[in-house]
N, C-alpha and C positions, 0 to 999 in steps of 0.2 A: 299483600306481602309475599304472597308464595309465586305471585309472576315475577318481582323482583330479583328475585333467589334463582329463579330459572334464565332469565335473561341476563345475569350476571353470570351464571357458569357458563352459557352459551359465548359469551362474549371471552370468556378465561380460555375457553374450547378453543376459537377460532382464532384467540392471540397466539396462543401456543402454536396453532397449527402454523400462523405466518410464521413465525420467529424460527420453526423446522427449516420452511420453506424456506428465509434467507440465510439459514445456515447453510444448504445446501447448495446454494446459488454462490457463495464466496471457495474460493482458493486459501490456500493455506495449510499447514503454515509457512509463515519467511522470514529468514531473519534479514531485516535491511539495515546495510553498516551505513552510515551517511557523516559528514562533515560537520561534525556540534560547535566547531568553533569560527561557521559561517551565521550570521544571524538569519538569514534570507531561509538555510540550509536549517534551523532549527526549528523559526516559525512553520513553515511547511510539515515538517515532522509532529510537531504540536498540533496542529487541524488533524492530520490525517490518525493521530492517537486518538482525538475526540471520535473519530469515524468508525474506528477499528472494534464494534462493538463486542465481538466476540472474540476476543484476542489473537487474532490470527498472524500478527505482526508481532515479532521480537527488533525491537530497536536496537541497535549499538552503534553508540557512539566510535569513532574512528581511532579512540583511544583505549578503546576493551583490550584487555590484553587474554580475552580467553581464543579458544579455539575459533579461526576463522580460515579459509582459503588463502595463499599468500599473492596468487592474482588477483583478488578481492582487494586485497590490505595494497598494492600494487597500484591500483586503479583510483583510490578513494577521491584523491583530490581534485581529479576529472569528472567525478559521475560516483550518482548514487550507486550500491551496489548492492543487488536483491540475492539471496544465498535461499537456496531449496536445497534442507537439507535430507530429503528423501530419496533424488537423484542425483545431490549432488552438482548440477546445473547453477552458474552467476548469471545473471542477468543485467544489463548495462544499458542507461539513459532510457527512451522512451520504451525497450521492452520492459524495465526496470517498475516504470513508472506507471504500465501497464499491469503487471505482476501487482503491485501495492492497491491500483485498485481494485483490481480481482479480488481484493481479501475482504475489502469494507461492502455493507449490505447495497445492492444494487450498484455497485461499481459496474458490473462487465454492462451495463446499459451505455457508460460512457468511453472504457475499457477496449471494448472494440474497436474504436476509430483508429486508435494507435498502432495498430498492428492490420490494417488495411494495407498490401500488399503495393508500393506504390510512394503511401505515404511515409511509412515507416524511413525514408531517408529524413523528409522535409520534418518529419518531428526528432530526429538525431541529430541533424544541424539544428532547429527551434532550439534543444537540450543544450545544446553545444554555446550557441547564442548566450542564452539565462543563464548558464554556466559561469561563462568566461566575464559576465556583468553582476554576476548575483552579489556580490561585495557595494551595490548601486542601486540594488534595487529593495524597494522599501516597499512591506505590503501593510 
């Protein structure tokens, strides 16, 4: 019984210590304003809530009427738009997209691609692309 008791705190020890560990590994926090009355544009939002396990992500809808950037509020119907309100910095399509998964655990494993020096156009037009069809496309 008493090795049980010990390989259960060990196990309590070592969850804790991961759960440090991907908090520190996330970005955050952001508020990302996005387009609620896109269906394509809410499911995505809904996955990436389920991801968000440490709440690093403030959501708003494109009809909040609190304090937001009015470049942000400018931009909405083109492109998610990620708000860091530490520096004050928007962020726009696949940096945007890069920034939100920076926040969920092990994102920057996938995170990185998007801001490879290079690619970072071919995934602005991708954005641009999904964008301009996301009223079509069905996930």
């Amino acid at each position: 019984m008493g090795a049980f008791f010990i390989i259960h705190y060990l196990l309590l020890f070592n969850m804790n210590i991961v759960r440090k560990l991907m908090i520190k590994t996330t970005s955050g926090p952001f508020w990302v304003m996005y387009d609620n009355e896109c269906s394509f544009c809410y499911r995505i939002t809904k996955r990436f809530k389920r991801l968000d396990k440490f709440d690093k992500i403030q959501w708003i809808d494109k009809n909040w009427a609190g304090d937001f950037p009015s470049e942000g509020r400018k931009r909405i119907e083109d492109t998610v738009v990620v708000y860091n309100p530490a520096d004050n910095k928007l962020y726009y399509k696949s940096e945007a997209v890069a920034k939100v998964m920076l926040c969920v655990p092990f994102g920057f494993l996938f995170a990185w691609f998007l801001r490879v020096p290079g690619l970072i156009y071919f995934f602005d037009w991708l954005y641009d692309k999904v964008s301009k069809n996301r009223n079509r496309i069905n996930l």
